[in-house]
C-alpha positions in Angstrom: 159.0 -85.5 64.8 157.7 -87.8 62.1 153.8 -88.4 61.6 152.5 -92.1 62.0 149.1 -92.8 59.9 146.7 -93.5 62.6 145.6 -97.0 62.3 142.5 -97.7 60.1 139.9 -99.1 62.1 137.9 -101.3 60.1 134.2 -100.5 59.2 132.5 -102.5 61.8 134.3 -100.4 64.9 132.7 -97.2 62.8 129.4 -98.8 62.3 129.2 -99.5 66.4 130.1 -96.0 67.3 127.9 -94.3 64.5 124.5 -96.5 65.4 125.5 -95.7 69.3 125.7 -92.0 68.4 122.1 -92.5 66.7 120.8 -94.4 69.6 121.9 -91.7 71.7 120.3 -89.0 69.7 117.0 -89.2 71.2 114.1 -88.4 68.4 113.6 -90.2 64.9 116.9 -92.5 66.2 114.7 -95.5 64.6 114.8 -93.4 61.4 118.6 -92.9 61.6 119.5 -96.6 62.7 117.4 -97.7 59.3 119.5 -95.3 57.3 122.9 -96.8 58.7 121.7 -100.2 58.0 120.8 -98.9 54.4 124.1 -97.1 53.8 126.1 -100.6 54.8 123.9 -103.0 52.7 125.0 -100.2 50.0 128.7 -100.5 51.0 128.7 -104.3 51.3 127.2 -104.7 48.3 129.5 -102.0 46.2 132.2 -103.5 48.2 134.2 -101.9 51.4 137.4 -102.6 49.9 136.7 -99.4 47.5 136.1 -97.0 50.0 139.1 -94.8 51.5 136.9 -93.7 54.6 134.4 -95.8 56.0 133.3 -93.8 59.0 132.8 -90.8 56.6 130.9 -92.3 54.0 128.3 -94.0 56.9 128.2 -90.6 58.0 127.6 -88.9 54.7 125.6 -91.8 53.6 123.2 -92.0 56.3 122.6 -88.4 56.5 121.5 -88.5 52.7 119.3 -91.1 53.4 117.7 -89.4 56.3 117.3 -85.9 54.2 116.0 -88.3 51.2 113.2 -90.0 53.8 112.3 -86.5 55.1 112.2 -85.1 51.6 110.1 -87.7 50.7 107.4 -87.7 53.3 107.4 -83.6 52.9 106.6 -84.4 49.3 103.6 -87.4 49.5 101.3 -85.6 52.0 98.6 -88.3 52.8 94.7 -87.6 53.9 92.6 -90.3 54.8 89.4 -90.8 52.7 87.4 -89.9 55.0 89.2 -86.5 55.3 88.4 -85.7 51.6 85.1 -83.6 50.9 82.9 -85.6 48.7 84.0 -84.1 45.3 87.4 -85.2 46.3 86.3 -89.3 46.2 88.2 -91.1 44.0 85.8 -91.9 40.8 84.6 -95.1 40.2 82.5 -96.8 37.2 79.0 -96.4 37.5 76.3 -99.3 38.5 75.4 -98.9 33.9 79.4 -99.2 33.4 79.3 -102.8 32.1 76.3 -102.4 29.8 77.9 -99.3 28.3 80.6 -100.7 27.6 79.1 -103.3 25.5 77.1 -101.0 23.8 80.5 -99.1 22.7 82.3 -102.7 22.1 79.2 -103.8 20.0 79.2 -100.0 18.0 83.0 -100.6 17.3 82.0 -104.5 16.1 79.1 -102.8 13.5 81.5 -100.2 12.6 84.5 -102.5 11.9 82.0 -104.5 9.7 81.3 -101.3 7.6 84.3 -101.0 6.6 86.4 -102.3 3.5 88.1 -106.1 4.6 91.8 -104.5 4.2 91.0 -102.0 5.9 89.3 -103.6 9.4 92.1 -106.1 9.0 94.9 -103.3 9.4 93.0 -101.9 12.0 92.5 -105.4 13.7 96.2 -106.0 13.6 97.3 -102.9 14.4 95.1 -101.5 17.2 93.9 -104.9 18.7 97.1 -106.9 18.1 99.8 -103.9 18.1 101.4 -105.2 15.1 103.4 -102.4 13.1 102.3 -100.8 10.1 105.8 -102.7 8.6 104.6 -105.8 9.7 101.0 -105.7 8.6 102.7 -104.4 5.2 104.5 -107.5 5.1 102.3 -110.2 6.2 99.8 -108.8 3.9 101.7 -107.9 0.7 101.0 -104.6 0.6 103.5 -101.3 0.9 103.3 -99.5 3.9 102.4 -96.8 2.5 99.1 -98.6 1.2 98.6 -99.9 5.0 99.3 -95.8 6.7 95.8 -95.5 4.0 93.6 -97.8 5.2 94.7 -97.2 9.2 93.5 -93.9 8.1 90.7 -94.6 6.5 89.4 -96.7 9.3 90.5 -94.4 11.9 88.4 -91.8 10.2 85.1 -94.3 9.9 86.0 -95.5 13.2 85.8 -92.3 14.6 82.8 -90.7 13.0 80.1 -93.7 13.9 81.6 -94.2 17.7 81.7 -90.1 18.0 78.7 -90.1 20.3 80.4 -92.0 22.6 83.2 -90.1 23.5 82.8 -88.1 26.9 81.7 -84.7 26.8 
């Protein structure tokens, strides 16, 4: 007696039985009907033509989904703020944060003015601007070696007169 292929039924007829099964199943079905619709967009937009099996790659695919969802909420555990103790609160700047700050931006104006022209333009260009040390090299005329020098040099003046404000 000779075999016959069964007939292929096309992906639609497996999608109806596979979200009836999940329908069916009682808890988290929302979760699993969401996963089937993922897992088709997926094959629709990879193309159904390429797949062999398409009841067992819904099936495969929705049940990674679902163990990637529960995965994922396992991993993000969420407590209300009001939950926290108080030494959990997010930090946020203090009432002084704005008038510090412009004491540190006016520090880094003085100590930019202390320094050799070159040298607070290569720091201007490459710390403000984010110019490279090839392209400061170039626009200025100098080597890049000779611009590495006064990044240095200004990094080190830089440092040492805004030193006090660095936390802790």
């Amino acid at each position: 007696m000779t075999r016959h292929a069964k007939p292929r039924k096309g992906w639609l007829a497996h999608y109806s039985e596979l979200i009836g099964a999940w329908r069916s199943a009682g808890q988290g079905k929302e979760n699993g009907e969401d996963a089937m619709h993922d897992t088709v967009l997926g094959m629709l937009k990879n193309g159904v033509g390429a797949i062999d099996n398409p009841r067992a790659y819904m099936t495969r695919g929705t049940s990674n989904r679902l163990i990637s969802q529960h995965r994922h909420a396992n991993v993000l555990d969420i407590t209300p703020l009001d939950e926290l103790a108080e030494v959990e609160h997010p930090v946020t700047a203090g009432a002084d944060a704005n008038a510090q700050y412009q004491q540190l931006a006016e520090a880094l104006a003085a100590a930019l003015e202390e320094l050799p022209l070159k040298c607070r333009q290569v720091y201007i260009k490459h710390r403000l601007e984010g110019w490279t040390h090839t392209e400061i090299a170039e626009e200025m005329g100098l080597s890049r070696s000779m611009v590495e020098k006064h990044m240095t040099r200004a990094l080190r003046h830089v440092s040492e007169r805004l030193q006090h404000y660095a936390p802790y």
